[in-house]
C-alpha positions in Angstrom: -16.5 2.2 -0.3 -14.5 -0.1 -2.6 -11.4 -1.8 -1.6 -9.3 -3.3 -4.6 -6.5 -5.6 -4.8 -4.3 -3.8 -7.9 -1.5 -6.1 -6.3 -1.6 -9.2 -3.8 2.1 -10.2 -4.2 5.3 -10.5 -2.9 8.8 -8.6 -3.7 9.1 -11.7 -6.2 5.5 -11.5 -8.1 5.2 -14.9 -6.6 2.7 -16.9 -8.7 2.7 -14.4 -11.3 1.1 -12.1 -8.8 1.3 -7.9 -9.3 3.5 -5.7 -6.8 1.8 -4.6 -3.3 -0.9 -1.8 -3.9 -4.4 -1.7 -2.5 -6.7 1.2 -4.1 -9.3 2.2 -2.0 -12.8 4.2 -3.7 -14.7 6.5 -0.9 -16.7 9.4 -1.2 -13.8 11.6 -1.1 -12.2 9.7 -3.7 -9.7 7.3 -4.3 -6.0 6.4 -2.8 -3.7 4.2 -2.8 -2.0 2.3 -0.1 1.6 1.5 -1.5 2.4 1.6 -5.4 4.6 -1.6 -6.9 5.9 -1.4 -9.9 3.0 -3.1 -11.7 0.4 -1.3 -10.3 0.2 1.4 -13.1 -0.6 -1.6 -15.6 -3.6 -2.7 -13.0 -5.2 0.4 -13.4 -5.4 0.4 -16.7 -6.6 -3.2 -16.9 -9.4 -1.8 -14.9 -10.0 0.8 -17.4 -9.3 3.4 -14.5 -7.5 6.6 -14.9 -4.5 6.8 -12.8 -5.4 10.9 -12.1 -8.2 9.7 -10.1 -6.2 9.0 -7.6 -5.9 11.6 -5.1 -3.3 10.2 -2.6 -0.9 7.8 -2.7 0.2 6.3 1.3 3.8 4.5 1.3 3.9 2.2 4.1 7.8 1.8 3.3 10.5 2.4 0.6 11.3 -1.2 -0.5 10.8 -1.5 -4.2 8.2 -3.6 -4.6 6.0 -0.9 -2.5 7.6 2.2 -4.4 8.5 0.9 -7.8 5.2 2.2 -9.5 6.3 6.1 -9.0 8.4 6.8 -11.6 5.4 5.2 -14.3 2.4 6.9 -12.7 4.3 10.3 -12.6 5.2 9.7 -16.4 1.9 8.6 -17.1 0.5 11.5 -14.9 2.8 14.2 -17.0 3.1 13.2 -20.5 -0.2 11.2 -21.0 -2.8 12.6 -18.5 -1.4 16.4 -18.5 -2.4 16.1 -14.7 -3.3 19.6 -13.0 -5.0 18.1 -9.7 -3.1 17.8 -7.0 -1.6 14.7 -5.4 -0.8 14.3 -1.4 1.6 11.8 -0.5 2.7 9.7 2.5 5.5 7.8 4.4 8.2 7.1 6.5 11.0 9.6 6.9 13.0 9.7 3.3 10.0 9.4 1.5 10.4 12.7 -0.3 14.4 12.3 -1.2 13.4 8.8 -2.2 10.8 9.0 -4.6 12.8 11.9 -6.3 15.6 10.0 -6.5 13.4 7.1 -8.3 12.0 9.8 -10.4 15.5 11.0 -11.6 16.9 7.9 -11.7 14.4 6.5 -14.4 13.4 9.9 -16.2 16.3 12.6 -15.6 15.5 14.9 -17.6 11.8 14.5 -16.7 13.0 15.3 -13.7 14.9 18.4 -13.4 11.4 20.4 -14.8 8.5 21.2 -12.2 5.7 18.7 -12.0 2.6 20.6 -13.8 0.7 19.9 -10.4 1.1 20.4 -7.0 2.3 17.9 -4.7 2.3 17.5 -1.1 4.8 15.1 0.8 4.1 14.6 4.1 6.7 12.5 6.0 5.2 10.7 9.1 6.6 8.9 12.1 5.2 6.2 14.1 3.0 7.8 16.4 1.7 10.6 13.9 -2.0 11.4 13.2 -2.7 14.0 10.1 -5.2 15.1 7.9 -4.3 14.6 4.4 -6.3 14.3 1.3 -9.3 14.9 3.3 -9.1 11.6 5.9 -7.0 11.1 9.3 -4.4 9.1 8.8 -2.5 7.6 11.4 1.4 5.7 11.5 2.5 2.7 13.9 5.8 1.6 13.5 5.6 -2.0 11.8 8.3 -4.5 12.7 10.0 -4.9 8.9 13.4 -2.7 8.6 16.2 -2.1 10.9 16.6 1.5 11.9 17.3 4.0 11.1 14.8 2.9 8.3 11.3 2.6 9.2 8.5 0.6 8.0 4.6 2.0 9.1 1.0 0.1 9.5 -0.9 3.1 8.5 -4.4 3.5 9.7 -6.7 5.5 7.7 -10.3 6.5 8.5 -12.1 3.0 9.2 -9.2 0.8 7.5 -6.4 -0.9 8.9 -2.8 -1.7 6.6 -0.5 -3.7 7.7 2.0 -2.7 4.9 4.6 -5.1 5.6 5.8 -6.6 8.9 6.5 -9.5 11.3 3.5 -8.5 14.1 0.5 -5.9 14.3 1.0 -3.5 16.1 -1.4 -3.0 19.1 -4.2 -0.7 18.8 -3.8 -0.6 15.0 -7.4 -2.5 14.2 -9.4 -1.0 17.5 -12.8 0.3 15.8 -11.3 -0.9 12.2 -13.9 -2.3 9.6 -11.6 -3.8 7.6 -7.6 -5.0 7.9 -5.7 -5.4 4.6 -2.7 -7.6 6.1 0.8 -9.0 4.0 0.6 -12.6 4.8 3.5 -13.5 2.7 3.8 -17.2 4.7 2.2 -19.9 5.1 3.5 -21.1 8.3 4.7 -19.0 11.5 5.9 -15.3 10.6 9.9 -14.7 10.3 11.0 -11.3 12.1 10.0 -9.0 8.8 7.1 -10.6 7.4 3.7 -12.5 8.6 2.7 -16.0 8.1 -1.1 -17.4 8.4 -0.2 -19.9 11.0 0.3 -16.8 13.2 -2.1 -14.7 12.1 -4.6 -17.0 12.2 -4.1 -18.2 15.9 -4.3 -14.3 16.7 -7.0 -12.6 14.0 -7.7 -9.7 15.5 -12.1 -8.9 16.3 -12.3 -6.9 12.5 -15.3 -7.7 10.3 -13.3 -7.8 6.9 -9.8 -9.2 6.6 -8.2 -8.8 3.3 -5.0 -10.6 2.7 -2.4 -9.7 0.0 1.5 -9.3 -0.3 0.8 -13.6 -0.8 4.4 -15.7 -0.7 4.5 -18.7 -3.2 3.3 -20.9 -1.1 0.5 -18.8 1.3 -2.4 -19.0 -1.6 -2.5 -22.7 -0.9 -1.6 -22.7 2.3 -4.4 -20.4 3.8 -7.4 -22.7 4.9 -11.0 -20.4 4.9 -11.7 -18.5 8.5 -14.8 -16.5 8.9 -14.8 -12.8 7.4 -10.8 -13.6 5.6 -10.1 -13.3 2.1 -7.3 -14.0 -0.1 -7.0 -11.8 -2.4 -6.0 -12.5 -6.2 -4.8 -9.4 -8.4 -7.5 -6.9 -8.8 -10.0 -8.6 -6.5 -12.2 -6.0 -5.1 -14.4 -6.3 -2.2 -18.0 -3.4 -1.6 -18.0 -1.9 1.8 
């Protein structure tokens, strides 16, 4: 297994950091947790082809989480001529939302078919499915004020935070490896976690992967056993 960093920054590309996306290589595949607006431009800096991605997991709808859609379905339709299908993820809205984005950036791209099938599965905190082949399962994260939601998604042996100000219990029992937003430095605000909290409460995983870095959190993160702050494109072998 290969986790990868396509994107370890904030809403603001803070230190000229890429959009929140983590790609994740198994033996089932690959998918992606979250899909910024820059992450189409990491994959291809990687040399990797976008249609090997079988699933794409939205932990929330905030822009710098979604903003890659409307590029990797453009990419996936006009350059690819993608026929595999793709399963998607996320809070409630997810659907409406990401056609919306698709519309609102490609219209008339959007009123045809896609030329493959796609599968949107809406999930609330609490849900456990099968999709793309692996369990997945939602915790409500503490990042939006309802009725949006924001989730911490847990799939197979890996733990996302996506974004939010605690995590939520139970999320890392049994987990191999947390990817955590550590967009602070200091304490965590009510939306967003800092590495002065986090680090007085790391929670018994091997691997801890952060990303989703504020301007000053690179700097501000001194080493702890088994942590790693992640740069744009890092990728760690499991």
């Amino acid at each position: 297994m290969r986790i990868t960093a396509l994107g370890s920054g904030d809403a603001f590309c803070s230190s000229g950091r890429g959009h929140t996306c983590w790609l994740v290589d198994d033996v089932r595949g690959s998918f992606a947790v979250d899909f910024g607006a820059t992450a189409l431009l990491a994959l291809k800096r990687l040399g990797r082809d976008p249609g090997d991605i079988g699933a794409i997991h939205f932990t929330h709808l905030h822009g710098d989480h979604i903003g890659g859609w409307p590029f990797f379905l453009v990419d996936s339709v006009y350059r690819a001529r993608r026929v595999t299908p793709l399963v998607v993820s996320g809070p409630a809205g997810t659907g409406a939302r990401l056609q919306a984005l698709w519309a609102a950036c490609y219209s008339s791209a959007a009123e045809q078919p896609l030329p493959f099938a796609l599968e949107v599965r809406e999930l609330n905190p609490g849900d456990r499915a099968m999709l793309a082949g692996r369990q997945v399962t939602a915790w409500r994260a503490r990042h939006m004020s309802p009725p949006q939601v924001a989730l911490s998604l847990r799939i197979g042996n890996l733990a996302f935070t996506g974004d939010t100000a605690s995590i939520p219990d139970g999320l890392c029992d049994g987990a191999q490896v947390l990817c955590a937003e550590c967009t602070l430095a200091g304490e965590s605000s009510d939306q967003h976690l800092g590495w002065k909290t986090l680090r007085a409460n790391l929670p018994p995983v091997p691997r801890i992967l952060l990303g989703h870095l504020g301007s000053d959190a690179r700097s501000g993160v001194d080493p702890a056993p088994g942590v790693k702050v992640c740069d744009d494109l890092d990728s760690v072998e499991l």
